[in-house]
N, C-alpha and C positions, 0 to 999 in steps of 0.2 A: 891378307893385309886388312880384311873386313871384319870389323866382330859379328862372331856369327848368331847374335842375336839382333844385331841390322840387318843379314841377310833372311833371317827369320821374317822380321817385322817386311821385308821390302816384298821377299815372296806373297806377303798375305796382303801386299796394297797393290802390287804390281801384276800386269799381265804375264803369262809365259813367255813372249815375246820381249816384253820389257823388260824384263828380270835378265834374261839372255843378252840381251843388247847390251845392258849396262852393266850389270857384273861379270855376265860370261864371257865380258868382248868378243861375243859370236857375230861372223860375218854371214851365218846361214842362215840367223836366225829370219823368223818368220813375219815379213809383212805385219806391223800392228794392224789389226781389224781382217787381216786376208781372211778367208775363209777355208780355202785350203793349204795353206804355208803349210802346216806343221806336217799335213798328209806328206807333200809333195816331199818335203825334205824328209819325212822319214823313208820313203822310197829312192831318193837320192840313197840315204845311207844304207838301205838293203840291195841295193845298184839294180833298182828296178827301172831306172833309167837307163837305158844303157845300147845296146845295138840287137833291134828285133827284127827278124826275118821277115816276108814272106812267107806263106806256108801256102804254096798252090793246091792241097790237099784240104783245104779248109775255105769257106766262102767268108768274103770279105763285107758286111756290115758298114752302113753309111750312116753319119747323126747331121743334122743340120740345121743351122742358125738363118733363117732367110733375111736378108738383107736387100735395099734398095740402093738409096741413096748411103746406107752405110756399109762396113765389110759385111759379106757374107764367110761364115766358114763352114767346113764338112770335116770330121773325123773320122777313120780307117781304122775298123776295130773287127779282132778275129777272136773265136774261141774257140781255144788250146787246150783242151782237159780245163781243169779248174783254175786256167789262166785267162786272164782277158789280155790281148794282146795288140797296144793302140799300133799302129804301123805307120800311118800315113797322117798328114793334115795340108789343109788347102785354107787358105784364106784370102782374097782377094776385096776389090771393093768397085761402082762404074759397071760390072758388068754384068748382061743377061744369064737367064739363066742357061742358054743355050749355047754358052762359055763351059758352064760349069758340067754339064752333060759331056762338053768334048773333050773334056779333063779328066772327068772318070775313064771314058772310053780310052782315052789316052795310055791311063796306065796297066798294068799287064796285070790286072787281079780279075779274079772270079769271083762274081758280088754273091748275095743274097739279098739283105731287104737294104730298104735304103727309109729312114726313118727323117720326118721335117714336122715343125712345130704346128701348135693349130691353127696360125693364120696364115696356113697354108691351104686352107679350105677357105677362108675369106674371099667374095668374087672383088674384083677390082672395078674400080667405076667406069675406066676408059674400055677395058676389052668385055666386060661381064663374067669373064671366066673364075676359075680359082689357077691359081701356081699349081695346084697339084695334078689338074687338067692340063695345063701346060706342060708340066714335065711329062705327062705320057703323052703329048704330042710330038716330044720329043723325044719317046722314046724309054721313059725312066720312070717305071711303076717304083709309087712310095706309099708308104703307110704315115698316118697321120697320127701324132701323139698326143693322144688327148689334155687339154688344159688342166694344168695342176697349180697350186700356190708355188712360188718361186721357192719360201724356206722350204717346202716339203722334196722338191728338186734337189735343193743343196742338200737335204739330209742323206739322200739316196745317192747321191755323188759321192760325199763321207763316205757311205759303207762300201762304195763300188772302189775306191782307188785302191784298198792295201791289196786287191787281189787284179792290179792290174802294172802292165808293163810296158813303158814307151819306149819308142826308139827317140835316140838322143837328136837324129840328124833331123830325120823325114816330120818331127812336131816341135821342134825347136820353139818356135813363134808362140805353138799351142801350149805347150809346157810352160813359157813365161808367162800367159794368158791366167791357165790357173794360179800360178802363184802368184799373181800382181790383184786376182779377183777381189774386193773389197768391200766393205762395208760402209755405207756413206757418213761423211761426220760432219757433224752437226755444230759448227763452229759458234752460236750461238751461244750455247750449252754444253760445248765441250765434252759431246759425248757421241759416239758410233751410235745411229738409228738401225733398226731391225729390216733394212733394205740393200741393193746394193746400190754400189756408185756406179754411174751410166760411164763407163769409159772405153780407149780400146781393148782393154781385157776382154769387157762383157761378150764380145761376138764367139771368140772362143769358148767359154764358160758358159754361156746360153748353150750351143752345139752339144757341149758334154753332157749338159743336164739333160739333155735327149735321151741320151745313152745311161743315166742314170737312175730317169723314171721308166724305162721300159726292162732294166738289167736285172735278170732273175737266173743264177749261177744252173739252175735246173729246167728252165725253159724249153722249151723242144725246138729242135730245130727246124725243124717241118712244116712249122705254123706261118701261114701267110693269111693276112689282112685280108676279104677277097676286096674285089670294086663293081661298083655299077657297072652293070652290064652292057648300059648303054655307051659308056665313057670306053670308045676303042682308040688306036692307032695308026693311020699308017706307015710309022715305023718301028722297028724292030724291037721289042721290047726286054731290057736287060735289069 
């Protein structure tokens, strides 16, 4: 019904997103400014959303978002031959972290490493300590991911989804996280800035970026972060 020299002209003004929207009458289409829309729904359409196992033959992978006074979230990611396979997601908000340690313990996976951002080495003013001292107070050796520029995260996110696979139930929340993640707009000037917008997305979408700057399809498995020797437990460490 459109001359297809308007759909010419509109493809070369319009986003992909907005092309979609308005000519395609797509309901799928992609969040304008998301960052992952298009990923996420092309894995919708290769139904790599879909219902992923457990695999107790496999050690289960943590990424995490620290949070205080806002949500924190943690991702459940296994590697499956040349599948990355997300399982689980937690996001809560109000509580310690020694919630979150009886949450993992809680569920019936067999871990390996358990990956948190770098201001998880930050000490805090009231205790002196770091979170990451903490959690092996509690029990829960992690590795620390070192500080990267936020775009160079999202670009490693980009490469890491087309070879990854959620379960539809168990990251529900986390899966709308990514595709809600956004770019802020600049209502001023009427145009998307090269950051994102602070909202409830980001806590999920911070956690994956974890997973994103550390994710190397050929990585060994075997490699563990060591820790200061001085930094012990008295409890059981998983």
């Amino acid at each position: 019904m459109v001359d297809p020299g308007e759909l010419e002209e509109a493809r070369q003004t319009m986003t992909e997103e907005e092309y979609e929207q308005e000519y395609e009458c797509s309901f799928a289409a992609a969040l304008t400014g998301a960052y992952y829309g298009k990923y996420m729904n092309e894995l919708e359409r290769k139904k790599q959303i879909t219902s992923v196992p457990y695999d107790p033959a496999v050690p289960v992978d943590t990424f995490w978002d620290l949070g205080i006074s806002d949500s924190m979230s943690i991702w459940f990611i296994q590697y499956v031959g040349k599948e990355v396979h997300v399982i689980d997601y937690i996001e809560e908000a109000g509580k310690g972290l020694e919630h979150y340690v009886r949450e993992l313990k809680a569920k019936p996976y067999s871990y390996g490493d358990h990956y948190i951002p770098h201001d998880g080495a930050a000490r805090e003013l009231g205790t002196g300590r770091t979170r990451q001292e903490t959690l092996l107070d509690l029990g829960l050796r992690t590795i620390i991911v070192p500080r990267q520029m936020v775009a160079d995260g999202i670009h490693a996110v980009r490469m890491a989804l087309p070879q990854c696979w959620f379960d539809r139930k168990n990251c529900e929340k986390g899966i709308a996280a990514l595709k809600n993640y956004q770019r802020k707009w600049d209502s001023k000037n009427k145009m998307f800035l090269d950051r994102p917008l602070h909202d409830w997305s980001s806590h999920g979408s911070d956690a994956f970026r974890m997973f994103g700057l550390i994710f190397n399809p050929q990585r060994s498995r075997n490699h563990r972060q060591s820790l200061p020797r001085e930094v012990e437990s008295e409890y059981e460490i998983f």
